[in-house]
C-alpha positions in Angstrom: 54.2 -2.9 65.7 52.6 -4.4 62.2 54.1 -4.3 58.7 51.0 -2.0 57.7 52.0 0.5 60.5 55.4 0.5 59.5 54.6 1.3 55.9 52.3 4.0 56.2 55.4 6.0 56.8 57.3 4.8 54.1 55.3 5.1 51.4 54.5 8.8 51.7 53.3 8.9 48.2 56.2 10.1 46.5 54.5 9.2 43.0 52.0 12.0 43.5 55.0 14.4 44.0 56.2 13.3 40.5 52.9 13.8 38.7 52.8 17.5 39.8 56.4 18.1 39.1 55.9 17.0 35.8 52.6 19.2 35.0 54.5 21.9 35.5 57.2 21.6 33.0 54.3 21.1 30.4 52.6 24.4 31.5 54.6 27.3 31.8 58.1 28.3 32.4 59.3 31.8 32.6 62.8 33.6 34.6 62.0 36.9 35.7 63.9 36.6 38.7 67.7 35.2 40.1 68.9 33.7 42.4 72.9 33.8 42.6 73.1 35.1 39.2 71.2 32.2 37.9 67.1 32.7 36.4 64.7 31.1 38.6 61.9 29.1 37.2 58.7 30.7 38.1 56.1 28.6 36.3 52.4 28.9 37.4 51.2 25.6 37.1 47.8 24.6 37.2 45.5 23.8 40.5 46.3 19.7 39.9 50.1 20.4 39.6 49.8 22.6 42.7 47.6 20.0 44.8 50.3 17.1 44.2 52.8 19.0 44.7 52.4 19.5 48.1 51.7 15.6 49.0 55.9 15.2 48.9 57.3 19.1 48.5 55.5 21.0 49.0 54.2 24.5 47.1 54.6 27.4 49.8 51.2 28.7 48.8 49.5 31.5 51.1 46.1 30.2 50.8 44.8 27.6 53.2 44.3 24.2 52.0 42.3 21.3 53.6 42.7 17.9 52.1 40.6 14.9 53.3 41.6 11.4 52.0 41.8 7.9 52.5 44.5 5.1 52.5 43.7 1.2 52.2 46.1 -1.2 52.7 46.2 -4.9 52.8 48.4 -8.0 53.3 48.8 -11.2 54.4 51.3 -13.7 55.8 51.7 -17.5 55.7 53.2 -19.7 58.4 54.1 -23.3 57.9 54.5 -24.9 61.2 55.4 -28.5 61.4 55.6 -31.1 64.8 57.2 -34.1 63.7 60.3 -35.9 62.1 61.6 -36.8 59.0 62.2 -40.9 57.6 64.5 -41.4 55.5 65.1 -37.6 54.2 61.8 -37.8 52.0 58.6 -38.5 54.6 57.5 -36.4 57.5 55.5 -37.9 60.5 53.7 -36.1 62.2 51.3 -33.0 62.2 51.4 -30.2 59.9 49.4 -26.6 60.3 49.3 -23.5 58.1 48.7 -20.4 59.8 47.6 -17.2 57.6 47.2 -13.9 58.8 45.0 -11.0 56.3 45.3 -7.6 57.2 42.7 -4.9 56.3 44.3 -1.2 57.2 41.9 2.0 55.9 43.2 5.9 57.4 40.8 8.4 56.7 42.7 11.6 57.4 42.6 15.3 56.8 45.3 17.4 55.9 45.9 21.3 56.5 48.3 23.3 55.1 49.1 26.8 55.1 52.0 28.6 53.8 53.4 31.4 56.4 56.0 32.6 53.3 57.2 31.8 50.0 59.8 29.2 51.7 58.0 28.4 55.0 54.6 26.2 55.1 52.7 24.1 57.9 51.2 20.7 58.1 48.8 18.8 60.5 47.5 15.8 59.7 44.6 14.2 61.9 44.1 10.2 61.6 41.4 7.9 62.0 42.4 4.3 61.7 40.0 1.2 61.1 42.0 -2.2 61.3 40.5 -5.9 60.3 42.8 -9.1 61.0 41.3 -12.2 60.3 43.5 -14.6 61.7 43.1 -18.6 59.8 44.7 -22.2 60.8 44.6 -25.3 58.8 45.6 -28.6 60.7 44.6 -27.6 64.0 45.2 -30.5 66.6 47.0 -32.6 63.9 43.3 -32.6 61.8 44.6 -31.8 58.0 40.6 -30.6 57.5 40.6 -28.6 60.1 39.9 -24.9 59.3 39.7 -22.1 62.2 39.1 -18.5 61.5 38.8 -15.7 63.7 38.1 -12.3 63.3 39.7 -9.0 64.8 38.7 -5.5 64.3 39.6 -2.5 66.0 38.9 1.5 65.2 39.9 4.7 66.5 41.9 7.9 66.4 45.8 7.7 65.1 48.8 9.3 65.6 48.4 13.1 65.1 51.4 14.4 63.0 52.4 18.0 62.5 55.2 19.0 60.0 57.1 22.5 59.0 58.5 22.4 55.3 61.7 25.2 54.3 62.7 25.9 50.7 66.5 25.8 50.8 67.1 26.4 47.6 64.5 27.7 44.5 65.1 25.6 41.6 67.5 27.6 39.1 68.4 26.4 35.5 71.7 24.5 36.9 70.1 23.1 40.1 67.2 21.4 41.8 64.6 22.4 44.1 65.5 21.7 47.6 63.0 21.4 50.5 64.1 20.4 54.2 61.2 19.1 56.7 60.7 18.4 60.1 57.8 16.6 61.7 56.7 15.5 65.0 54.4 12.6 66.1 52.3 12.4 69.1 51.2 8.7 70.4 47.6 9.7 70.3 46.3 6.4 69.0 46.0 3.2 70.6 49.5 1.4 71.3 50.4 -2.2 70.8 52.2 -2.9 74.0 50.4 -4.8 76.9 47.6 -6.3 74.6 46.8 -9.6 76.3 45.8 -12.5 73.3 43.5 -15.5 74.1 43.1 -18.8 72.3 40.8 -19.2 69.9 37.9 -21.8 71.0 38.4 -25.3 68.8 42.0 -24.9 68.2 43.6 -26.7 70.8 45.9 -24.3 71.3 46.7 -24.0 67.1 45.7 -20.5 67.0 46.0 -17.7 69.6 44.7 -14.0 68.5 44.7 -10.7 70.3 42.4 -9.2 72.3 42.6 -6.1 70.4 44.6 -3.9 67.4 46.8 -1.0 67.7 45.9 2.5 65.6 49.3 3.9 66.9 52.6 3.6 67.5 52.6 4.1 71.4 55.7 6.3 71.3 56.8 10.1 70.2 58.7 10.1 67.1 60.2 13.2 65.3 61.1 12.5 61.6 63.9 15.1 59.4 64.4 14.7 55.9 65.4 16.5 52.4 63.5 16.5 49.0 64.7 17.6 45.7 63.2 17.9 42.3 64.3 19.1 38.8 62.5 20.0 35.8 64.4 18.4 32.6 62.0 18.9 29.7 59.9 16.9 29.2 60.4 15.4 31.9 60.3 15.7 36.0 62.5 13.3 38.2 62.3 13.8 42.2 64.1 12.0 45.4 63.9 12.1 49.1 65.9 10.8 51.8 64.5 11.1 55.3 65.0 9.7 58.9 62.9 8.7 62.1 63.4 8.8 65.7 61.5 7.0 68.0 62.4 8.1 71.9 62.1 5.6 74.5 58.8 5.5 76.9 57.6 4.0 79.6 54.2 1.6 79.7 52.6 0.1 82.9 52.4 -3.2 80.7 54.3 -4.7 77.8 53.6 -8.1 77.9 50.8 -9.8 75.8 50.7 -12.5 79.4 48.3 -12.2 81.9 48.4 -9.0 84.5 50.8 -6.0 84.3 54.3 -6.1 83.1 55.9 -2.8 83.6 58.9 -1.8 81.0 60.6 0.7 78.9 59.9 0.0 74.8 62.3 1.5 72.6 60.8 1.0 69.2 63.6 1.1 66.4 64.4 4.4 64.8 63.4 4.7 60.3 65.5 5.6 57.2 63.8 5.7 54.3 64.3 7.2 50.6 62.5 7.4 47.6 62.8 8.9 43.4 61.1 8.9 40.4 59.7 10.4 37.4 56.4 12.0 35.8 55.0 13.0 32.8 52.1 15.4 32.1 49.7 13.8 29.3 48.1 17.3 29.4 47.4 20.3 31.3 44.5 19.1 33.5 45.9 15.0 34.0 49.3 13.4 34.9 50.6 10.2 35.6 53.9 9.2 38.0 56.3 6.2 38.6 58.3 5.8 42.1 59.8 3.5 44.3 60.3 3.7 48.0 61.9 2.2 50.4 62.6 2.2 54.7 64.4 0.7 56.9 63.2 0.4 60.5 66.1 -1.0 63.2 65.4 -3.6 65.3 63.4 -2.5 68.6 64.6 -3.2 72.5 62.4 -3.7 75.5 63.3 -3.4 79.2 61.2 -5.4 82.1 61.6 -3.4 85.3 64.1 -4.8 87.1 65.7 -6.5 84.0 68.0 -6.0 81.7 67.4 -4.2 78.2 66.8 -7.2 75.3 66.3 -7.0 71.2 62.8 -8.2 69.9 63.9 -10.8 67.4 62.4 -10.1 63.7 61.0 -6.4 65.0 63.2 -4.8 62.3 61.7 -4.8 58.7 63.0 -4.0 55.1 59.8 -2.0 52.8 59.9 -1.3 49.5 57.4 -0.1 47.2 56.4 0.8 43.8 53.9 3.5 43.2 52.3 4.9 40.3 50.2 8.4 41.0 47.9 10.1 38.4 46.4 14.0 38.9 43.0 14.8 37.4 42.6 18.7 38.0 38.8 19.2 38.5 38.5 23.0 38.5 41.2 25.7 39.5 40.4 24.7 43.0 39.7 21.2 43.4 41.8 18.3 42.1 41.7 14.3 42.7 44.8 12.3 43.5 45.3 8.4 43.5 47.9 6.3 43.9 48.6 2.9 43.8 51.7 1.3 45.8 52.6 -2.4 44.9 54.7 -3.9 47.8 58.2 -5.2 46.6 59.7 -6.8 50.0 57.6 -9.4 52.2 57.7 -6.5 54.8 55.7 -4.3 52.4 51.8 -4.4 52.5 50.8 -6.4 49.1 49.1 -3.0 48.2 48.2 0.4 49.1 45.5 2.3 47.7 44.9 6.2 48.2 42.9 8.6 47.2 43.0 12.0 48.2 41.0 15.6 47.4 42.8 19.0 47.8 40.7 22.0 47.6 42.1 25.6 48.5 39.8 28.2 50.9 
């Protein structure tokens, strides 16, 4: 599995959430009710606070709401490989190639939500991934002027993803909002195991690419998690702390060699978090700052008729920071963007989305 598919799960924009949290501070606040004794903040904020909102915690509304966006990603890796020895600790003999791989990730998705109650809502979200690797060597065959490029595209539906959001707690004057999810992810897009690769012509043997790119992660995976948010004038600040399984499946092929290679791929299991903060510049725009972060374990294969064995370097560190702004077009229709600046070298360099609530 890439870097880019692992961090389209972990940076689940949490810096829109903060620009809506934060809108509605500026707005409106009013206590009619309680909750324990306590008055319950029952702002209504306007259509832009609503529509981020929901892109981390979600607003419980009763009206349907369809969401189309898209996500961009990029990032690139260098490899130094050298074939040679070293005189007299200072010279190296022999030959010396630089392999660099760029990687072009854009989702276009829609989103529908509907709210059953005023603490139960619904999610699906339907994928369409486009991928572009170009794959480059410098120094092939021991030539230092060498160059060899290759290009590798690939297109097609994602993983489908369906999520139920509960309000545990209503945010009172003493304590924050508290949402609990659950999600579930079907392996509806195409999976990375089994793709045979093939050396590029010219590169005696330098470079070696795939035939094609996964859209998917191959495997069902059911994700859990807790959000909270508090309104501390004028300010918002928001954090989230979820976790991934991944359950074990079998593939007719999971080698990238020649023919079929039967196995069992048990692709390592997420925990992530994120927090941050927001500020409303006024009623109809606001801007969010965030950082996130995952984890994802290292994953295990099993050959039939072999024993089980860790992929070496298949676990990876993310992190992320993201800065969201909320331009409210009409009481109906808003625009969201964020920006996500990778922090670790398992994060994609940089992540652009742009998204466009409307409510039926």
């Amino acid at each position: 599995m890439t870097t880019p598919e692992r961090m389209r799960s972990a940076i689940a924009l949490p810096g829109l959430l903060a620009a809506t949290l934060l809108s509605t501070a500026a707005l409106a606040q009013s206590a009619p009710g309680q909750v324990d004794g306590e008055p319950v903040r029952e702002a209504q904020p306007s259509q832009s606070v609503r529509d981020v909102l929901r892109e981390e915690h979600t607003l419980f509304s009763d009206r349907l709401t369809i969401e189309p966006g898209i996500t961009y990603t990029y990032s690139d890796r260098s490899q130094l490989a050298l074939s040679g020895f070293l005189v007299l600790d200072a010279i190296f003999l022999g030959n010396i190639s630089v392999d660099t791989v760029e990687s072009h990730t854009t989702t276009f998705d829609l989103n529908l939500r509907y709210g059953l109650t005023n603490r139960l809502e619904l999610e699906l979200n339907l994928p369409y991934v486009y991928r572009s690797t170009t794959y480059q060597s410098v120094g092939a065959g021991g030539a230092t002027d060498r160059y060899i490029e290759e290009d590798v595209t690939q297109g097609g539906l994602g993983d489908v993803r369906g999520s139920l959001y509960y309000r545990l707690l209503p945010e009172t004057a003493t304590r924050p909002d508290v949402v609990w999810n659950l999600g579930v992810r079907a392996p509806t897009g195409k999976h990375p195991y089994g793709i045979e690769t093939r050396e590029v012509e010219g590169s005696e043997g330098n470079l070696t690419v795939p035939e094609e790119l996964p859209t998917g992660n191959g495997v069902w995976g059911v994700s859990t998690g807790l959000s909270v948010l508090k309104t501390l004038d004028p300010a918002i600040i928001f954090a989230n702390l979820g976790y991934t399984y991944n359950f074990e499946r079998s593939f007719s092929d999971i080698s990238s060699d020649p023919g079929d290679h039967p196995g069992r791929i048990d692709l390592g299991d997420a925990l992530r978090f994120g927090f941050g903060t927001a500020f409303a510049l006024n009623p109809r725009f606001s801007l969010s700052i965030s950082y996130s972060h995952q984890h994802a374990f290292e994953s295990k294969r099993t050959f039939e008729g072999e024993s089980r064995e860790t992929l070496t370097g298949s676990g990876a560190t993310s992190g992320a920071v993201n800065l969201g702004a909320t331009y409210a077009m009409s009481d109906t229709t808003s625009i969201v963007t964020n920006v996500g600046i990778g922090m670790t070298d398992d994060a994609p360099d940089i992540t652009l989305t742009f998204r466009m609530p409307f409510q039926m």
